[in-house]
ZAPAMI-415348 format. One line per 3 residues: their letters; for each residue x, y, z of C-alpha. Coordinates in Angstrom, 3 decimals, m for minus. Layout:
% ZAPAMI-415348
a = X/Y/Z | ... .
This chain:
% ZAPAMI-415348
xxx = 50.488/m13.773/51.428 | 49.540/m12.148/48.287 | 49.321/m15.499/46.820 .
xxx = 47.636/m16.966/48.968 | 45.120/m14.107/48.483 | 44.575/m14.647/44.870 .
xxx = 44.067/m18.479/45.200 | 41.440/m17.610/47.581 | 39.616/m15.256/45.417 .
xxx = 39.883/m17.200/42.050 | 37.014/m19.752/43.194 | 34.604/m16.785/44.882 .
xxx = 34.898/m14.944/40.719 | 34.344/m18.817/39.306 | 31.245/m19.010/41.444 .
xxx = 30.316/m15.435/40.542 | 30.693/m15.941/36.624 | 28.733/m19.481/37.135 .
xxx = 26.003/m17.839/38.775 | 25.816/m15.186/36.467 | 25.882/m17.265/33.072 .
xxx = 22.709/m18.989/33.557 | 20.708/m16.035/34.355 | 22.538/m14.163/31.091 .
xxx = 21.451/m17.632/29.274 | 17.354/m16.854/30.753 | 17.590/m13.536/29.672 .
xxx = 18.549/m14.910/26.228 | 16.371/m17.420/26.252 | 12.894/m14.825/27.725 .
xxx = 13.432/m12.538/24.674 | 14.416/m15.826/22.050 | 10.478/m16.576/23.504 .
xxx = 8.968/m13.396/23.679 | 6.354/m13.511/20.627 | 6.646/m11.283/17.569 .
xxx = 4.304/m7.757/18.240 | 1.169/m7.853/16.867 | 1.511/m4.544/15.014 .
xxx = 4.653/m2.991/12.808 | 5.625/m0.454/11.542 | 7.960/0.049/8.658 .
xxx = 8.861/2.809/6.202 | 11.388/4.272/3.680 | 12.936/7.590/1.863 .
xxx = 13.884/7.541/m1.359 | 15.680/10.000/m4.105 | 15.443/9.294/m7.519 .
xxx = 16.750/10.423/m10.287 | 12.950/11.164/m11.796 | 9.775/9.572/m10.875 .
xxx = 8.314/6.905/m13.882 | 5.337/5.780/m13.059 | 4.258/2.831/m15.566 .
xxx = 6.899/4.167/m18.011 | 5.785/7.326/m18.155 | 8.060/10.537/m15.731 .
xxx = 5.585/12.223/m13.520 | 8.626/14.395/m12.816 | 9.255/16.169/m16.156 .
xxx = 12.619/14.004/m15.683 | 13.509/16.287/m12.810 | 14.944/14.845/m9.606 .
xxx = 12.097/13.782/m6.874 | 11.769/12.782/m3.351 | 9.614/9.908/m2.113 .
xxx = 8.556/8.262/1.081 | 6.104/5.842/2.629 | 4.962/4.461/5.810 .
xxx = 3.194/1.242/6.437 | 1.483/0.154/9.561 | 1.124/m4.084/9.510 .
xxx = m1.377/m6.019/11.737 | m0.026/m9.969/12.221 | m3.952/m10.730/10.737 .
xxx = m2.150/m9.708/7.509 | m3.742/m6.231/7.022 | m2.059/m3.541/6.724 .
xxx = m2.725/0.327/5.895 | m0.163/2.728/3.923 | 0.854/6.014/2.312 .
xxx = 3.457/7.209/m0.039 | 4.086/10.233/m1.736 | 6.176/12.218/m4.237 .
xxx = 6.518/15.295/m5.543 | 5.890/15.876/m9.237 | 6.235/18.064/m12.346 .
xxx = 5.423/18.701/m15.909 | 3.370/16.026/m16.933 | 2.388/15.535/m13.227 .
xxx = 1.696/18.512/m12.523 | m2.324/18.976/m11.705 | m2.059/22.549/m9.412 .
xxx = m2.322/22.756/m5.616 | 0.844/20.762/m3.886 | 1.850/19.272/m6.973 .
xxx = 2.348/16.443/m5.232 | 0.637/12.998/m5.151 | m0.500/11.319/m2.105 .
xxx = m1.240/7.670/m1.747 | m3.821/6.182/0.551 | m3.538/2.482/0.733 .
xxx = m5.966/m0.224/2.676 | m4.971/m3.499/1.835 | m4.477/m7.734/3.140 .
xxx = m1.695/m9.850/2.430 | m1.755/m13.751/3.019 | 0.375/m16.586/2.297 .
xxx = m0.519/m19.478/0.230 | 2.348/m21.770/0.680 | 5.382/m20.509/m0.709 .
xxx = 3.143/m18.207/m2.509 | 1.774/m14.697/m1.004 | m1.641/m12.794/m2.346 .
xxx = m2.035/m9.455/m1.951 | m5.065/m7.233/m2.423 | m6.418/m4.083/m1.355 .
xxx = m7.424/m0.640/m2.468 | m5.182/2.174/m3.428 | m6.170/6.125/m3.793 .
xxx = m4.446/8.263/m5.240 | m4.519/11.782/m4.297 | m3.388/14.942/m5.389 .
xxx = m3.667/17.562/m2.440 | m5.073/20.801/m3.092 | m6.861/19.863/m6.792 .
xxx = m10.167/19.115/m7.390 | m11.165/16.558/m10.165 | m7.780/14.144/m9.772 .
xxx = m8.218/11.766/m7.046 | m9.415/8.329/m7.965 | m9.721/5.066/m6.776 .
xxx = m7.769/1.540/m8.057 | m8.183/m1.942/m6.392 | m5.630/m3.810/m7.153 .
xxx = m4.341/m7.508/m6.589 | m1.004/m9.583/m6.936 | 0.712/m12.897/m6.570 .
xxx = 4.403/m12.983/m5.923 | 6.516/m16.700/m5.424 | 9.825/m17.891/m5.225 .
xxx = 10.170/m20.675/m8.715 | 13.783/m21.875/m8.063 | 16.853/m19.300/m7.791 .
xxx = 14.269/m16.194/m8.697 | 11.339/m14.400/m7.383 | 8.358/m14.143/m9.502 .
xxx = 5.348/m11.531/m9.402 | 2.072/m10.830/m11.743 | m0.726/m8.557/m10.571 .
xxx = m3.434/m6.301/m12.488 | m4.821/m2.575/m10.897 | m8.174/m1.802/m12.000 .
xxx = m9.636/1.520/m12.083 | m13.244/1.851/m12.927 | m15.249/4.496/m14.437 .
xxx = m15.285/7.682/m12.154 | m15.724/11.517/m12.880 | m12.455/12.131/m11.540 .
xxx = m10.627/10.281/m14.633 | m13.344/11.146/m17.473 | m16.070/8.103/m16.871 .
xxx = m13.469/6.135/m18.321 | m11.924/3.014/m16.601 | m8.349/1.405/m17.104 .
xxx = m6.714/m2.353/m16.539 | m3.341/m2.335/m15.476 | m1.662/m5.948/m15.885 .
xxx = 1.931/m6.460/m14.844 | 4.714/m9.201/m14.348 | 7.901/m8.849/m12.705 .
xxx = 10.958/m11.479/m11.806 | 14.078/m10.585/m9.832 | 17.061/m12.851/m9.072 .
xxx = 19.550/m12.221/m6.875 | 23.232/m13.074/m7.301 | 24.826/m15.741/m4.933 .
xxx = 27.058/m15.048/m2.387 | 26.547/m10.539/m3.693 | 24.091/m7.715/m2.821 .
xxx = 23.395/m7.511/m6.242 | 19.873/m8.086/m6.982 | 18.582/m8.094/m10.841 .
xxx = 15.034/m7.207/m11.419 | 12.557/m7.329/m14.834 | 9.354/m5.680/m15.416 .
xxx = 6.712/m5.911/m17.950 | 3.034/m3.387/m17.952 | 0.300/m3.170/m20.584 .
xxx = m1.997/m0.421/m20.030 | m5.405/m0.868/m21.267 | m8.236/1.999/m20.795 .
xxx = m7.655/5.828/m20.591 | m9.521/5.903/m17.357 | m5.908/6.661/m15.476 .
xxx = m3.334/8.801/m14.973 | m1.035/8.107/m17.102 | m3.183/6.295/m19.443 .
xxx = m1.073/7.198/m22.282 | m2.052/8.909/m25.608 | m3.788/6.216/m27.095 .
xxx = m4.822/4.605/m23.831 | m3.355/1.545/m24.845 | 0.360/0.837/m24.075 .
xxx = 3.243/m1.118/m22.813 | 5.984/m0.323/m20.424 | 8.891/m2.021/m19.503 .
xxx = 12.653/m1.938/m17.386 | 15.990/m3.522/m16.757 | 17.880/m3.004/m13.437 .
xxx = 19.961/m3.626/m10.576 | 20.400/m3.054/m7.020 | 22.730/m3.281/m4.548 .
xxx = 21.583/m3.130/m0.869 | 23.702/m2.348/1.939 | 22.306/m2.655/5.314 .
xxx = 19.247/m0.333/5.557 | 20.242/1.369/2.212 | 19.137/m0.217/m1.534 .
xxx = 20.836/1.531/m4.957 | 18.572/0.537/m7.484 | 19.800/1.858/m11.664 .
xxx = 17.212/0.634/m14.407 | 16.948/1.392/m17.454 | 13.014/2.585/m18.043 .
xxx = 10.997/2.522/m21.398 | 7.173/2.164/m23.391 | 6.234/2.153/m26.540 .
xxx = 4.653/5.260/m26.888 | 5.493/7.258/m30.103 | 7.084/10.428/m30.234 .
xxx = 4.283/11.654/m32.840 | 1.718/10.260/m29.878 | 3.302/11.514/m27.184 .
xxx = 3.671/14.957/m27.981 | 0.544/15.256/m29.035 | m0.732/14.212/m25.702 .
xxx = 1.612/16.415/m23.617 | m0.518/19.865/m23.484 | 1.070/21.289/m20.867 .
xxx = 4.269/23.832/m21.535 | 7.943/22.336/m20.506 | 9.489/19.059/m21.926 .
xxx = 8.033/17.692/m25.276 | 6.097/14.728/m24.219 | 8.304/12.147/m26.009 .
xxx = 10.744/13.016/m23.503 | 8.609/12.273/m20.638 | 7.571/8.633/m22.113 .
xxx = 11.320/7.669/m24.551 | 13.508/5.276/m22.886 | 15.469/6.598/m19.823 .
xxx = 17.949/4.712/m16.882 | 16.433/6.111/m13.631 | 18.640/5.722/m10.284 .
xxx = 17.625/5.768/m6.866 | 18.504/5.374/m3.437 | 16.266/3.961/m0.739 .
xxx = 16.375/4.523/2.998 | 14.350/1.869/4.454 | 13.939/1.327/7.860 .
């Protein structure tokens, strides 16, 4: 009897599991099709080791902790912010912190993307700091690497002296085969005093050599950071009290680990 039972009930789960695959296979199949939103959001949380900004620490070396937050329209604009806490050489009163304010579109070309905007940098609580940069770049894939130039302009303003300042920049990163392991280049030349940093002589180059290893949402990125500032220039230029400015602008390897999500 009990046999007979179970070769009665084999074809009733058979037509159960039949019926139910295709409508598992619609649901698959509904959100394969539904279309990508029109809006995004996306953001990350870093710690680094100290925070260089075009060569020069904006940290007095010291540890800092960054984040951003970018809101993408499928148009291809897109507005963000990103911040970090500074020191030393950074360090301009109020928060002691700056604050980034960034409108900006990004379009593809091809295999190529362009991306241009405006960038403002603030630093809360201060008065006479915050200035404005537009700023545009061209990044490609050339073979087994990842190329990207791009120049920030900041013209004259009384927040940075009436002065203005060209930033020009090229980058390359290649990532190993069949690893996490990503290696990364970058070249600056800052031209102009009208920035901050603009360096002692307002004319200078900045450069770095790194790694980094990503691991699902997280990214450990070690370069080694320099310019070629010199020490005589770079003390002179430091006038605040703490770390002799050579430190702030001699070579360095800066680590850092990135939350993104």
């Amino acid at each position: 009897m009990k046999r007979h039972v179970q070769v009665f009930l084999s074809p009733l789960l058979l037509a159960a599991a039949c019926a139910a695959t295709p409508a598992r296979a619609q649901d698959a199949d509904a959100k394969a099709a539904a279309p990508a939103p029109a809006i995004s959001v996306t953001g990350n949380v870093a710690i680094v080791s100290q925070y260089r900004f075009r060569g020069i620490s904006q940290s007095d070396g010291d540890l800092a902790i960054q984040g951003g937050l970018t809101v993408s329209h499928e148009s291809g604009f897109y507005l963000s912010t990103w911040a970090s806490n500074l020191g030393g050489f950074g360090t301009y009163g109020g928060a002691n912190m700056e604050l980034d304010l960034i409108g900006g579109y990004k379009h593809s070309l091809g295999k190529a993307t362009v991306d241009g905007g405006l960038l403002w940098y603030v630093y809360p609580g201060t008065s006479g700091h915050n200035y404005a940069e537009p700023y545009l770049n061209v990044s490609a894939p050339v073979g087994p690497v990842s190329l990207k130039a791009g120049a920030n302009y900041a013209p004259k303003q009384r927040e940075i002296g009436n002065e203005d300042s060209l930033y020009v920049y090229a980058e390359v990163s290649a990532a190993i085969p069949h690893t996490p392991i990503t290696l990364l280049t970058h070249f600056g030349h800052t031209d102009g005093r009208g920035a901050a940093p603009a360096g002692p002589t307002g004319h200078y180059d900045d450069w770095s050599l790194g790694a980094a290893y990503s691991w699902k949402m997280l990214t450990l990125n070690v370069s080694y950071v320099d310019t070629d500032i010199r020490r005589a220039d770079a003390d002179a230029f430091y006038t605040s009290g703490g770390t002799p400015g050579h430190e702030i602008a001699d070579g360095a390897v800066v680590a850092s680990l990135t939350a993104s999500f």
